[in-house]
BASETI-952344 format. One line per field, with one value per residue (C-alpha): residue number from 1; residue in three letters; x, y, z. Coordinates in steps of 0.5 Angstrom, whole numbers, plus 2048, in hexadecimal, padded with zeros to 3 digits. Layout:
<rs>
n: NUM|...
res: ALA|...
east: X|...
north: Y|...
up: Z|...
</rs>
This chain:
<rs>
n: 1|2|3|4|5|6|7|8|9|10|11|12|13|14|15|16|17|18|19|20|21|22|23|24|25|26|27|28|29|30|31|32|33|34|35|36|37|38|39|40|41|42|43|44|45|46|47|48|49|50|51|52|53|54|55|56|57|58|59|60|61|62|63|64|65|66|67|68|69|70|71|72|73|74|75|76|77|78|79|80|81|82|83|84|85|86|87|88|89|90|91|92|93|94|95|96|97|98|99|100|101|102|103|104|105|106|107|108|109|110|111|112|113|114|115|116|117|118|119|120|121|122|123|124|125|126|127|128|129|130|131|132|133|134|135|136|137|138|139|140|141|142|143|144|145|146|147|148|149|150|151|152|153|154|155|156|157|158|159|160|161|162|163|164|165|166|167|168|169|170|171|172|173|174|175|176|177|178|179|180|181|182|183|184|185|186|187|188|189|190|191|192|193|194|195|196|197|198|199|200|201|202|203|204|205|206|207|208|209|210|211|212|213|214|215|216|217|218|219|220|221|222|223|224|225|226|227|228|229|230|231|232|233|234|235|236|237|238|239|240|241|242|243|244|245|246|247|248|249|250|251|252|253|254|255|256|257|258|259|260|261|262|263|264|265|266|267|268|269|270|271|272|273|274|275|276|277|278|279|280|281|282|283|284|285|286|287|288|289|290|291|292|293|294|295|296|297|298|299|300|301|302|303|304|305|306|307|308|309|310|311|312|313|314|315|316|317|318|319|320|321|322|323|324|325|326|327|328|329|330|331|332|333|334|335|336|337|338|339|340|341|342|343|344|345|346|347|348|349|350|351|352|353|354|355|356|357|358|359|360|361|362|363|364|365|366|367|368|369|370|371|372|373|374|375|376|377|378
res: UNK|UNK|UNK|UNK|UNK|UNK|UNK|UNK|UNK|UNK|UNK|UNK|UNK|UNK|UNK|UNK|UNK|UNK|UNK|UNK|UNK|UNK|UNK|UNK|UNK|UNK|UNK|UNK|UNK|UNK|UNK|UNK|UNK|UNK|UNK|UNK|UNK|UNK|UNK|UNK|UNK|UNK|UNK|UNK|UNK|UNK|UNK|UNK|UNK|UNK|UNK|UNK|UNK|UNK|UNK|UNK|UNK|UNK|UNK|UNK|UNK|UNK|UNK|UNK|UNK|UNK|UNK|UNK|UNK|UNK|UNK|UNK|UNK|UNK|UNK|UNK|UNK|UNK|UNK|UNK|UNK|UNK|UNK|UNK|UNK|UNK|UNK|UNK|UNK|UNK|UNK|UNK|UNK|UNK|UNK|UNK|UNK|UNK|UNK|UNK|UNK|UNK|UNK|UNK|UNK|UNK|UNK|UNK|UNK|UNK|UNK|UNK|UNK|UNK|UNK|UNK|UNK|UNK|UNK|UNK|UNK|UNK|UNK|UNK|UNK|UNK|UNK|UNK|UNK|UNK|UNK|UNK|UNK|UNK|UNK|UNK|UNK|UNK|UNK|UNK|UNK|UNK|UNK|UNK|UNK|UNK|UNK|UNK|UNK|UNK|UNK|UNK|UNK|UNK|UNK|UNK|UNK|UNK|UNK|UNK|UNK|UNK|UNK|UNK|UNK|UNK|UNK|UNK|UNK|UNK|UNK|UNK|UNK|UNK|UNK|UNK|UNK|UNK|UNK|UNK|UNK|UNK|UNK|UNK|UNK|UNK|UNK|UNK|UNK|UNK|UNK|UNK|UNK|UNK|UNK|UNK|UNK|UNK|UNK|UNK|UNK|UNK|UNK|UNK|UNK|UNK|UNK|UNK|UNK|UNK|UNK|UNK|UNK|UNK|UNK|UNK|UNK|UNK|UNK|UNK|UNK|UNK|UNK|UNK|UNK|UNK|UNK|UNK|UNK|UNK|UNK|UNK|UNK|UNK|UNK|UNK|UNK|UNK|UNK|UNK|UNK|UNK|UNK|UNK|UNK|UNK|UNK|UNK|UNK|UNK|UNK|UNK|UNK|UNK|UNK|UNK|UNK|UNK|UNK|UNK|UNK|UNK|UNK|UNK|UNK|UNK|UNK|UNK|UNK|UNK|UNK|UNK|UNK|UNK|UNK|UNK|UNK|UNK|UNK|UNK|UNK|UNK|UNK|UNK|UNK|UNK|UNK|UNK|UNK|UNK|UNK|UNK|UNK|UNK|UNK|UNK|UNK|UNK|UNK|UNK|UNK|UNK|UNK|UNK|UNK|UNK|UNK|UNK|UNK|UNK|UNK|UNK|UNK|UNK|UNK|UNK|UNK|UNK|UNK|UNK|UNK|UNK|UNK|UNK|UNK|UNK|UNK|UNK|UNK|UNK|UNK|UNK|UNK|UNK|UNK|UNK|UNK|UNK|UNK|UNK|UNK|UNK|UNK|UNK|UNK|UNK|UNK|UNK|UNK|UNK|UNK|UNK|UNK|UNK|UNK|UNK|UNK|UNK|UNK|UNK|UNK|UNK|UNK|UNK|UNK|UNK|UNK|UNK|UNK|UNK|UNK|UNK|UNK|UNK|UNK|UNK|UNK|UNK
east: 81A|813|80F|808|805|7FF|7FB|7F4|7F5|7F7|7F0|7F1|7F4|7FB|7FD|7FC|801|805|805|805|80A|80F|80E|80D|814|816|814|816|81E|81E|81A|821|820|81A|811|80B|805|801|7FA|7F4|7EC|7E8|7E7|7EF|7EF|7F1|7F8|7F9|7FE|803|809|80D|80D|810|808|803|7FC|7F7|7F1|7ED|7E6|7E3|7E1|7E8|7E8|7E4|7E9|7E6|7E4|7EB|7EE|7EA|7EC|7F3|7F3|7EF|7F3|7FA|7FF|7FB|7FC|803|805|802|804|80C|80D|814|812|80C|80B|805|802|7FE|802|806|802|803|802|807|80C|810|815|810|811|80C|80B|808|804|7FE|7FE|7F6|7F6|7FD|7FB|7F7|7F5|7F0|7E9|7E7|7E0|7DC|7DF|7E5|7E8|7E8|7EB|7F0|7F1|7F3|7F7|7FC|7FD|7FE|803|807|808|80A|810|811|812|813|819|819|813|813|811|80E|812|816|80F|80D|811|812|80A|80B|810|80D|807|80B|811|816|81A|819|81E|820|81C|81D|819|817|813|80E|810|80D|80B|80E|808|805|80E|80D|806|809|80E|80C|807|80C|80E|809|801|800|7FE|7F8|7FB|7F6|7F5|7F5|7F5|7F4|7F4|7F3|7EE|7E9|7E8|7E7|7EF|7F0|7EE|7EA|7E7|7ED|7EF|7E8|7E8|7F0|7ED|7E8|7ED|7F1|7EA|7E7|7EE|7F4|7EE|7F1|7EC|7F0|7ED|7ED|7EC|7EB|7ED|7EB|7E5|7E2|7E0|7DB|7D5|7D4|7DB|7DA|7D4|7D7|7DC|7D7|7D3|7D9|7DB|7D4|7D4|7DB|7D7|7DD|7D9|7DC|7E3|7E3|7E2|7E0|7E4|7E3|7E8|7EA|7EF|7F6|7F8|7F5|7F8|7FE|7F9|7F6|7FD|800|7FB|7FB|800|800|7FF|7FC|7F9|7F8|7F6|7F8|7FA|800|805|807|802|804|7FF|803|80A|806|805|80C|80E|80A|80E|808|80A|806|803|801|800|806|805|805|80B|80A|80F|814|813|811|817|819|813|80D|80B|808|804|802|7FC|7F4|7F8|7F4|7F6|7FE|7FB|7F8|7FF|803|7FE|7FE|806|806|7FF|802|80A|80C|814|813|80D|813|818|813|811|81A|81A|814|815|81D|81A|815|81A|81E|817|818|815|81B|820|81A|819|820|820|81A|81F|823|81D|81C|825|825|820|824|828|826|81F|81D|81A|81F
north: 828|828|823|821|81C|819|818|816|80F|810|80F|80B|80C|808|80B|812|811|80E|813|819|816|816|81C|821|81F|81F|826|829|826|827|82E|831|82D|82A|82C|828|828|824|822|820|821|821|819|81C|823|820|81F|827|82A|830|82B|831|837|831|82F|830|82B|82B|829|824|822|81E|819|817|813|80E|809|808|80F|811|80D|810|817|815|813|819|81E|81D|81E|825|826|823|829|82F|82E|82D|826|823|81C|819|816|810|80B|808|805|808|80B|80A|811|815|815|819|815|811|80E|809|808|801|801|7FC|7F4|7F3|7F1|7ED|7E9|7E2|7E1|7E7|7E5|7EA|7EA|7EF|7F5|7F4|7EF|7F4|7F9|7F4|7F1|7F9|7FA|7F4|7F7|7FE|7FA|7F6|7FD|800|7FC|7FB|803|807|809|809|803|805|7FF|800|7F8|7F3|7EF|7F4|7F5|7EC|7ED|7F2|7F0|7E8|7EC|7F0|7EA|7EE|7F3|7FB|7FF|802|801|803|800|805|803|807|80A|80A|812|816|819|810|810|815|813|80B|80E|80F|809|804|800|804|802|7FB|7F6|7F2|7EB|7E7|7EE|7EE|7F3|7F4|7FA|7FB|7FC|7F8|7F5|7ED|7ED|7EF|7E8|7EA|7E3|7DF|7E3|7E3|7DA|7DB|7DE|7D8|7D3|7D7|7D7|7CF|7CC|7D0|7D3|7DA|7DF|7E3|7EA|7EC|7F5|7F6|7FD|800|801|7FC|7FF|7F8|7F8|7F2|7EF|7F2|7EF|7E8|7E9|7EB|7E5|7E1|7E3|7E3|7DB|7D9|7DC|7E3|7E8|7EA|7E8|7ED|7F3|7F7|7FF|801|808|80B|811|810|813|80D|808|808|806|800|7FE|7FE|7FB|7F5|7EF|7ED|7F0|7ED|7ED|7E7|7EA|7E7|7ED|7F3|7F7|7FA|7F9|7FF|7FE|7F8|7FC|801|7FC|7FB|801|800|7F9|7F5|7EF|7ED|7E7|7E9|7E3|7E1|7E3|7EB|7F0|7EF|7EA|7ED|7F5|7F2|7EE|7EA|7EE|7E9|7E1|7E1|7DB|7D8|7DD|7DA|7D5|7D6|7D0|7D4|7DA|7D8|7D5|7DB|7DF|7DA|7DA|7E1|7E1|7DC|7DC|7E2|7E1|7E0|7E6|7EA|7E8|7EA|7F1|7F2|7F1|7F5|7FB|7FA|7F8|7FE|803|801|805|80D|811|815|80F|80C|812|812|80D|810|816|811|80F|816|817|811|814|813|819|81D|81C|822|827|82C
up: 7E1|7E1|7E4|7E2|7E7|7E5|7EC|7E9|7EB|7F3|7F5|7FC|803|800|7FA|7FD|803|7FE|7F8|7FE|803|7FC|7F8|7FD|7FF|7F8|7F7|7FC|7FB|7F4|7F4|7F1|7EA|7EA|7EA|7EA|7E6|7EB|7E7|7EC|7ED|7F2|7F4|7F6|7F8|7FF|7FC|7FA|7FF|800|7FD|7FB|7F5|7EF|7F0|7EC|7EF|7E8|7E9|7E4|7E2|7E8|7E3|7E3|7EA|7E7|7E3|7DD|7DD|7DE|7D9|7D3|7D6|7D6|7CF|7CD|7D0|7D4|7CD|7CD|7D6|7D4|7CF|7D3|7D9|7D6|7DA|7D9|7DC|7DE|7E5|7E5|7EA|7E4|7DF|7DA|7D4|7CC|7CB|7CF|7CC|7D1|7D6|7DB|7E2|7E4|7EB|7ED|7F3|7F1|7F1|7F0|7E9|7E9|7F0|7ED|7F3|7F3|7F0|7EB|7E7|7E3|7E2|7E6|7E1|7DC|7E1|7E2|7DB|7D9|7DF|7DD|7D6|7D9|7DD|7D8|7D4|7DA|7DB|7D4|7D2|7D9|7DA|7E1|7E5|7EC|7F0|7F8|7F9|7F6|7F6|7F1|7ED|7EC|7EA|7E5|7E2|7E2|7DE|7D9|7D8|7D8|7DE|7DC|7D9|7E1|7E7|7EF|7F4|7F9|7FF|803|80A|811|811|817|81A|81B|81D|822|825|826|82B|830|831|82F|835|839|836|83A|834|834|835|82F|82A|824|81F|817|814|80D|807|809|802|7FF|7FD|805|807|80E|80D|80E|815|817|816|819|820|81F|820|826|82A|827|827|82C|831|82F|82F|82C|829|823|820|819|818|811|80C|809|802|7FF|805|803|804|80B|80C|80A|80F|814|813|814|81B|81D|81A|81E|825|825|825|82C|829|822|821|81B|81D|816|815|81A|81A|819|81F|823|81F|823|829|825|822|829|82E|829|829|822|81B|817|810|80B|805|7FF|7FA|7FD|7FA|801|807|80A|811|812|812|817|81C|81C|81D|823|825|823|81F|819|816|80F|809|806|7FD|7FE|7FF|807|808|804|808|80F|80F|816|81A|818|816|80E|80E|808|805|805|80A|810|814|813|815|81C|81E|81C|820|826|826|827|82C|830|831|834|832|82B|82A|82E|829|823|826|826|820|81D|81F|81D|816|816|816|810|80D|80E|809|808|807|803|7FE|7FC|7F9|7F4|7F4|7F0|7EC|7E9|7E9|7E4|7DF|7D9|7D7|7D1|7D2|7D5|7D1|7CE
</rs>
């Protein structure tokens, strides 16, 4: 069977860890039977990478990392890609297209336009409007949907109406170079005793402002001068300095630190001198950074409406989200009780090895084995 993967949509840090962790596993194992026509431009050029002789990396206009832009150049030119290249299946992270007429497999990594807690004007309600129709006809056409959790899949499928035809929930996995480097610091790197760290894409839906006014609490009403490390880069400025002018208000400039990106060899070190994980963002279809931590035995305190309670399990507390009394409660238990941050730390690191690679992309492997038979091109 030959594969076309549409990449042109994987433009931030997660959906290339996901589609790269998955489909270099995928092509190795099934390099007997299957190849890959893996489409790209230079937005992405990142992802192309020596995954096997059954892979075939096409490069696309640039014009194409610009989503409006890329729609209209989809529509235009993506039956003609499909026949040359002689694809059997397409394999896409953007909704299912009403002109491929080849099996698809929908992969659904994005809940930003399905969340209504995440505040959308301008261009970016369009944007999301026409996402959620590519969506419902995802679901309602597709012969496979592959959804990151179980979370995703109930969005989805509350915003088409209807379950899809066949559908595979296949989590991410924690790579085995971050695996490899946490081992030896685990038990060994003293921890900061009132730190806590966030590591994301620091965007409006991450709600930083509510982490921000929770470490607020700690310090006015428990006396806990706790820490707070927020690792990641911050792509609206002015949200930046939104939350900037926050911590200055609340008097915790010396308490709150803005790292921004840091390599992610050195992930392990901010993941493990921490006592707590937390991210109360609004909108997740995985929250990977917090499964992470896990694997480095720091328990999570994550919002409760996102996939993070259904992946990160026993190891953490999920207040409600936008609840900032909650959250600084959750985060004072964990700062605080010795015992009960002992019991939560046991149980994440239980919990983040349940997401290995390997054992995450079989369940892909199962995604593409339940194509329909007879679909193939002759």
């Amino acid at each position: 069977m030959k594969v076309l993967v549409n990449a042109l949509s994987v433009t931030n840090q997660s959906g290339r860890h996901l589609l790269a962790g998955h489909l270099s596993r995928i092509a190795r194992w099934t390099a007997d039977r299957n190849s890959f026509v893996i489409l790209f431009h230079s937005g992405n050029r990142d992802l192309v990478q020596d995954w096997g002789p059954n892979v075939e990396w096409r490069e696309c206009p640039a014009r194409t990392s610009r989503w409006i832009l890329r729609a209209i150049w989809e529509r235009m030119n993506l039956s003609r890609v499909i026949g040359d290249s002689g694809a059997d299946a397409y394999f896409t992270p953007s909704g299912a297209a009403s002109f491929v007429v080849i099996p698809q497999i929908v992969l659904c990594p994005n809940p930003w336009c399905l969340v209504p807690e995440v505040g959308r004007r301008g261009l970016d309600r369009i944007k999301a409007a026409l996402q959620r129709m590519a969506y419902r006809r995802a679901v309602r056409t597709a012969a496979v949907m592959v959804y990151t959790s179980g979370f995703m899949q109930r969005a989805y499928e509350a915003n088409a109406g209807q379950s899809a035809r066949q559908s595979f929930v296949v989590p991410l996995g924690v790579g085995d170079q971050f695996l490899d480097q946490a081992k030896p610091v685990l038990g060994l790197q003293e921890r900061d005793p009132l730190g806590i760290v966030s590591v994301s894409v620091m965007a409006p839906h991450k709600r930083v402002e509510v982490l921000v006014e929770a470490v607020s609490i700690l310090h006015r009403d428990f006396g806990l001068p706790a820490r707070l490390e927020l690792v990641g880069p911050w792509p609206d400025e002015a949200y930046r300095r939104r939350v900037e002018e926050q911590v200055s208000t609340l008097m915790l400039t010396a308490f709150v630190t803005l790292t921004g990106t840091v390599p992610e060899e050195e992930l392990v070190g901010s993941y493990s001198r921490a006592r707590v994980f937390s991210l109360m963002s609004c909108c997740e279809s995985f929250g990977f950074p917090a499964l992470e931590a896990q694997s480095c035995g720091t328990p999570v305190v994550c919002a409760d409406n996102t996939s993070m309670p259904e992946i990160n399990g026993a190891g953490g507390l999920y207040p409600p989200v936008d609840d900032v009394c909650k959250a600084a409660e959750a985060l004072r238990l964990l700062l605080t009780d010795d015992e009960a941050w002992a019991d939560y730390s046991r149980k994440a690191l239980l919990n983040a090895r349940r997401y290995r690679w390997d054992d995450c992309s079989r369940k892909l492997l199962a995604a593409f084995n339940g194509l329909p038979s007879g679909q193939e091109r002759s």
